[in-house]
C-alpha positions in Angstrom: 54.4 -85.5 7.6 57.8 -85.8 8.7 58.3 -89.3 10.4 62.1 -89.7 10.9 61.8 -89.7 14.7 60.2 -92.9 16.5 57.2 -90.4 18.6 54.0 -91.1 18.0 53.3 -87.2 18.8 52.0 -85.4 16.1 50.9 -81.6 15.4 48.1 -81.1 13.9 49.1 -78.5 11.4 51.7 -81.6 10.3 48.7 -83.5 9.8 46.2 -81.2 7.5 47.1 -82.5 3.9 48.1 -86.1 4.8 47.4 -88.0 2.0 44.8 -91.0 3.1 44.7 -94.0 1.0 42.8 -96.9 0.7 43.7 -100.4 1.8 45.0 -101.0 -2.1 47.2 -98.2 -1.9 44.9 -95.9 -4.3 45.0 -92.3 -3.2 41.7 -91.4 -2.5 41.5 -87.9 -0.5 43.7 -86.0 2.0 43.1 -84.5 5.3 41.8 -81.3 5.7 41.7 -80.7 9.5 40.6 -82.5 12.1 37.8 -82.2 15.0 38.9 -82.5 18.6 36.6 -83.2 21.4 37.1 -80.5 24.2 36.3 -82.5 26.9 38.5 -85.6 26.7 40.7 -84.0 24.3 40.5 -87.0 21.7 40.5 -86.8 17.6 36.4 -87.0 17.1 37.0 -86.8 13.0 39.0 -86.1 10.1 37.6 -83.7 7.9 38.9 -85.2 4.2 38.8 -83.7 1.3 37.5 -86.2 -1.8 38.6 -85.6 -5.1 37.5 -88.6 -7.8 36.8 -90.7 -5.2 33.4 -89.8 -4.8 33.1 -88.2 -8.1 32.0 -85.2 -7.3 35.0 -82.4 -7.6 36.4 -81.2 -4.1 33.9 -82.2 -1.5 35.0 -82.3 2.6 33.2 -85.0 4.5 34.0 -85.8 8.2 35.1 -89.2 8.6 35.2 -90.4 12.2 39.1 -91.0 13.2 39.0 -94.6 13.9 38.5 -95.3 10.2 41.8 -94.0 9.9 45.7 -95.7 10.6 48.8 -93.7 10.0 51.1 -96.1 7.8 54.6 -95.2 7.8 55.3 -96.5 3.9 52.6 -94.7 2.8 53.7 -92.0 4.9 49.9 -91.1 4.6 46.4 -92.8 6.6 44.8 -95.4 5.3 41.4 -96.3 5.7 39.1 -99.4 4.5 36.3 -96.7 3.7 34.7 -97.4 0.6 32.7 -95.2 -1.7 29.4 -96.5 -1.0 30.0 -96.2 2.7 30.8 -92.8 2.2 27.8 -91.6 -0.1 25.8 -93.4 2.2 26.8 -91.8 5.7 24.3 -89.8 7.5 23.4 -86.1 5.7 24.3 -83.5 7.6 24.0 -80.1 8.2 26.4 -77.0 8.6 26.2 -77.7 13.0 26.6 -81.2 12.4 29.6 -80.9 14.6 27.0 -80.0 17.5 24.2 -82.3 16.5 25.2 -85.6 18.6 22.2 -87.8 17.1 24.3 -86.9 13.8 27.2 -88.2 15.4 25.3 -91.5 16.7 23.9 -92.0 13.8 27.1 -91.8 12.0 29.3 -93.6 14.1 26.6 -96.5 13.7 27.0 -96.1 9.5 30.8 -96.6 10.3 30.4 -99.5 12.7 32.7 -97.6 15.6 32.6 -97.3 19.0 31.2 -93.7 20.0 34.4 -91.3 21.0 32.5 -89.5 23.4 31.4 -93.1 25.6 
């Protein structure tokens, strides 16, 4: 992501592949793409891509975007996520981006504020 500018615009396409980092500065996925709400036009989720962090080869798991804060030395997200919280979130299914007691459920694992209230 290319941050010599002082916006806080984005593209998307600029973000898919951000690194995302833990609070101890070990890598611990990257950003696949994200999940927009149409209606209010917010980020809803970061779909991240997990390599050894969870163990488990190449695995994408949607991470609700408030877990996430762009740090300029990084130049990556990082996220106070831990491994546990993320084996432990809510199972989904392939619509789980149209299953909103998935998304309760999961913004309730994550302790954040529902995007769509």
């Amino acid at each position: 992501m290319d941050h010599t500018t002082q916006t806080s615009l984005v593209s998307s396409s600029d973000v898919n592949g951000t690194e995302v980092y833990g609070r101890d500065g070990v890598h611990i996925g990257s950003i696949d793409h994200l999940m927009i709400d149409k209606q209010s036009g917010k980020v809803a989720y970061a779909v991240m891509g997990f390599g050894g962090f969870l163990g488990m080869g190449e695995d994408h798991q949607p991470i609700p975007w408030g877990k996430l804060q762009y740090d300029r030395n990084q130049n990556g997200f990082v996220t106070d996520l831990t491994e546990q919280e993320v084996k432990g979130a809510p199972p989904r299914n392939d619509n789980w981006h149209a299953d909103r007691d998935w998304e309760t459920r999961t913004h309730e694992h994550y302790r954040l504020p529902m995007y769509w209230v």
